[in-house]
C-alpha positions as CSV (number, residue, x, y, z in Angstrom):
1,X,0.0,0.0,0.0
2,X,0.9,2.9,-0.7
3,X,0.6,4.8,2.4
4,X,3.9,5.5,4.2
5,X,3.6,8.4,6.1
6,X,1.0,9.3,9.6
7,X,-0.1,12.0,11.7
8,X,-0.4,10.5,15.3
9,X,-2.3,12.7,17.6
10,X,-1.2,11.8,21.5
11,X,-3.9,13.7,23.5
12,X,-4.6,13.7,26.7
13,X,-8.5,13.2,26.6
14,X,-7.8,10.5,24.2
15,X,-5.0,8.1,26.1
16,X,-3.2,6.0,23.3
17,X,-1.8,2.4,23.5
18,X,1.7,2.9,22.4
19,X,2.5,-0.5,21.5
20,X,-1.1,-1.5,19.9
21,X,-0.1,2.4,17.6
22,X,2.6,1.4,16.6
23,X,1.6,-2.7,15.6
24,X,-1.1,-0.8,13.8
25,X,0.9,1.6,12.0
26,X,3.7,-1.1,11.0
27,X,1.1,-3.1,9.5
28,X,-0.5,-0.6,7.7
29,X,3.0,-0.2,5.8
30,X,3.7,3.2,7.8
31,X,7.3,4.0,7.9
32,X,7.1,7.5,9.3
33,X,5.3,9.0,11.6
34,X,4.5,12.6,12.7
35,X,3.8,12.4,16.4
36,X,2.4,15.0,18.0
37,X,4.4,17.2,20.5
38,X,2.8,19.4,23.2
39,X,3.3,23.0,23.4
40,X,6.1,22.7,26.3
41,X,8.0,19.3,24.4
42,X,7.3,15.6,24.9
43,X,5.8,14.4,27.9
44,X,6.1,11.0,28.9
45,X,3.0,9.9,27.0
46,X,4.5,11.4,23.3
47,X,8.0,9.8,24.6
48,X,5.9,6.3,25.1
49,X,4.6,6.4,21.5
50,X,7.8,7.6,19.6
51,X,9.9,5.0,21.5
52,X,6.8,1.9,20.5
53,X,6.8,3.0,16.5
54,X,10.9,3.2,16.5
55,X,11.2,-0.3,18.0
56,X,8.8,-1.5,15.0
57,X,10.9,0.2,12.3
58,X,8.9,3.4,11.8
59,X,10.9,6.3,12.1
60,X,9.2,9.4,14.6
61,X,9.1,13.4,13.7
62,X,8.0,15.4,15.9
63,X,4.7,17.0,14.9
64,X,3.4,20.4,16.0
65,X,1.4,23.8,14.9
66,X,-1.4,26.3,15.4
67,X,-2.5,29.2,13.0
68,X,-1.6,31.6,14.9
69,X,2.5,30.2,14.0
70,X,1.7,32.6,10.7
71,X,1.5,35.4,13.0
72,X,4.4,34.6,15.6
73,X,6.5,32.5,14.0
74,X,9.1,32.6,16.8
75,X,6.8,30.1,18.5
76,X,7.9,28.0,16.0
77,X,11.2,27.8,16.4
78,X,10.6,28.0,20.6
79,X,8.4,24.9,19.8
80,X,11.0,23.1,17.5
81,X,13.7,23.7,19.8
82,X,12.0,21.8,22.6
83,X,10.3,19.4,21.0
84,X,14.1,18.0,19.6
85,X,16.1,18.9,23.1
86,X,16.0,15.3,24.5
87,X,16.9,11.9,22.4
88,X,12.9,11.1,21.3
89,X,13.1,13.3,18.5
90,X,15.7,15.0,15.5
91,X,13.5,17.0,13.2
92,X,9.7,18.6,13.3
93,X,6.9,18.3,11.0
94,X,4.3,21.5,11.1
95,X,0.8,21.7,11.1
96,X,-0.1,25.5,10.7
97,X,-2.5,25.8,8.5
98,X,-2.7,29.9,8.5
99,X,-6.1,29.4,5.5
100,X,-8.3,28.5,8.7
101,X,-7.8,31.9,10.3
102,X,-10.7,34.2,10.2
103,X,-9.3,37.1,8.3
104,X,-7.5,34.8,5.8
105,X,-9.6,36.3,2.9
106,X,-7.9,39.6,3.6
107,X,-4.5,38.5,5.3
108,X,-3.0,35.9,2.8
109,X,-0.5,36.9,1.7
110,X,1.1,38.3,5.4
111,X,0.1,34.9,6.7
112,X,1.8,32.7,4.3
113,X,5.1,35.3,4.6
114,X,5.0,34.4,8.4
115,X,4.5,30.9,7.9
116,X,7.5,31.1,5.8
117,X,9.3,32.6,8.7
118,X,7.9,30.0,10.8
119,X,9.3,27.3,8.8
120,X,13.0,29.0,8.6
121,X,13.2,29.5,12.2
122,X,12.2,25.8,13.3
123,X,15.0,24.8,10.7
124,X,16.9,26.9,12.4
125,X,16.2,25.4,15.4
126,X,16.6,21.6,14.7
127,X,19.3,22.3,12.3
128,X,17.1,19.7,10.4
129,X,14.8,20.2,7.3
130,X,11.2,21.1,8.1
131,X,8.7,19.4,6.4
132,X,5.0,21.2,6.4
133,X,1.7,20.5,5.7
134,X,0.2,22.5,2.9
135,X,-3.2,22.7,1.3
136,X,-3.1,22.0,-2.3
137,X,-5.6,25.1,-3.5
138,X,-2.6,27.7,-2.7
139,X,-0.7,26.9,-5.2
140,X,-3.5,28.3,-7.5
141,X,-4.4,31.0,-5.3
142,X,-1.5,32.1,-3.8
143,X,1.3,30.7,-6.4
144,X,3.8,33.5,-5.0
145,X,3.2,32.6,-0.8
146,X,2.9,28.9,-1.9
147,X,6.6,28.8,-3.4
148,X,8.0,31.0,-1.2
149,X,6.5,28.3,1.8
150,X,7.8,25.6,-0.2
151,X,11.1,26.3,-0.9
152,X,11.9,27.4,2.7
153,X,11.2,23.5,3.9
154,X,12.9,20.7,3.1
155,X,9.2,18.5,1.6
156,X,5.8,19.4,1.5
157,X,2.5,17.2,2.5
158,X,-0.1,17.8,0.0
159,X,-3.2,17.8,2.1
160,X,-5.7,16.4,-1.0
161,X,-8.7,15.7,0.6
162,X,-11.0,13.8,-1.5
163,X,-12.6,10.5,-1.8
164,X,-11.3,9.0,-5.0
165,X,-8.2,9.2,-7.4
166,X,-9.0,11.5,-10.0
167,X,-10.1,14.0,-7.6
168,X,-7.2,14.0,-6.2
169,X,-5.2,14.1,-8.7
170,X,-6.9,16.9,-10.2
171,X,-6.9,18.7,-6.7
172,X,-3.4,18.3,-6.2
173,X,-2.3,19.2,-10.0
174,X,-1.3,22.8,-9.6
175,X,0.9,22.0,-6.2
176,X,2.6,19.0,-7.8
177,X,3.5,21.1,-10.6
178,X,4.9,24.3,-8.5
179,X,6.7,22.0,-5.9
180,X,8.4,20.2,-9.6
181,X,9.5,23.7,-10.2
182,X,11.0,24.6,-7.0
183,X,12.1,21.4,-6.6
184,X,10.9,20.3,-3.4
185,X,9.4,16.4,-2.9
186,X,6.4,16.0,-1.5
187,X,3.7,13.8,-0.5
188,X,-0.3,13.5,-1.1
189,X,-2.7,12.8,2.2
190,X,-5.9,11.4,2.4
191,X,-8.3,11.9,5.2
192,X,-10.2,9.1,6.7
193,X,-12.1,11.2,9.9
194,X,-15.7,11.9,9.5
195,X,-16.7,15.4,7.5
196,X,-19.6,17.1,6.8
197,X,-18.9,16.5,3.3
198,X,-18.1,12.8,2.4
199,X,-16.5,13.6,-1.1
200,X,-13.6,14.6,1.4
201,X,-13.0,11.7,3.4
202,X,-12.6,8.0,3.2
203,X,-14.8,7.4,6.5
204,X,-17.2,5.5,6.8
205,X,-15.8,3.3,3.5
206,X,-14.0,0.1,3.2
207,X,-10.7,-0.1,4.0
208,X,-10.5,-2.1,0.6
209,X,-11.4,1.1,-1.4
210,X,-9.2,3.8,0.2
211,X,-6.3,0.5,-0.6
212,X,-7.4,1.1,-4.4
213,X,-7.2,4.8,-4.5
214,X,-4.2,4.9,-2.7
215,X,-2.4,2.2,-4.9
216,X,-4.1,3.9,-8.4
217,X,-2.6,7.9,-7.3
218,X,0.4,6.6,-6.8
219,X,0.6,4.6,-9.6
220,X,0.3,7.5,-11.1
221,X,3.0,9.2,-9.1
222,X,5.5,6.7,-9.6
223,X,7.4,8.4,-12.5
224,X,8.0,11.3,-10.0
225,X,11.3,11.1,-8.4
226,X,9.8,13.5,-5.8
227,X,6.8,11.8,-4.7
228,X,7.3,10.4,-1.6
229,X,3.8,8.1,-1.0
230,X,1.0,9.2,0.6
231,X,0.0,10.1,4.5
């Protein structure tokens, strides 16, 4: 399959079995996995889960973000620097997501400069490449901020939500070809939670259908030297 990559949410409302995670991710055919890293770094809980997937083969990046990162990006590298000071973790994945801010409409292009910043200063931080999560539609609307975001991490995560392969290929199309031209690799990502519109999601489907979709996108991937599989 071709699904290599996870988010893995470690909340504390939501307590995770560290070693069931990680059997379930290995046999899902993950081999990375963004765990999630609190505000003030990893607590014993995150350290529990990163040490479960590395013993099953999955390498762990610490996960971590909040829209307001576009507008204080030092939190980012304040974040980054923590979440990498002890041995559980040597680079960061982020989760910012500035589009879901209110005054997005008005404030893109500000947001997606400081979400730039964000990512340089969490490099900075790790001394590691940054890998971000990005949503596919800025490329179109925002070619300028979505390059400039791009080129300051080291891969991108294409977050095309939809329920079958050619729409998401077709969502993803513009993004593919801008992170070709700045030459950045990057993955696709599916989402499998519930929504209140289903044409996003694989929930509620068989696991045998999100297995074909997956397999036919990046069968058409595979001729890309920069796609890396999908989360």
């Amino acid at each position: 399959m071709a699904v290599n990559a996870t988010w893995v949410w470690v909340r504390e409302n939501r307590p995770v079995d560290p070693d069931a995670a990680a059997r379930f991710a290995r046999d899902h055919g993950v081999r990375t996995a963004w765990v999630s890293v609190p505000w003030a770094g990893p607590d014993e809980r995150v350290r529990a889960v990163a040490q479960a997937l590395r013993l099953h083969g999955i390498a762990v990046v610490a996960l971590g973000g909040s829209p307001d990162w576009a507008e204080h990006p030092e939190r980012a590298g304040d974040w980054a620097r923590r979440a990498t000071a002890g041995n559980a973790f040597g680079s960061v994945h982020l989760d910012i997501e500035a589009w879901t801010l209110p005054h997005w409409s008005t404030d893109a292009d500000r947001l997606l400069s400081g979400t730039e910043a964000a990512v340089r200063l969490a490099t900075t931080a790790t001394g590691s490449a940054v890998e971000i999560d990005l949503a596919p539609h800025l490329a179109r609307t925002h070619p300028h901020g979505f390059a400039t975001v791009a080129r300051a991490a080291g891969a991108v995560t294409l977050m095309s939500y939809r329920a079958s392969s050619p729409a998401i290929l077709a969502l993803a199309s513009p993004a593919v070809k801008a992170l070709r031209v700045v030459g950045r690799p990057y993955r696709l990502a599916v989402d499998t939670l519930p929504s209140t519109n289903p044409d996003t999601t694989f929930a509620g489907r068989h696991t045998a259908y999100l297995q074909a979709v997956v397999t036919d996108v990046a069968g058409e991937l595979a001729a890309d030297p920069r796609f890396r599989g999908v989360a």
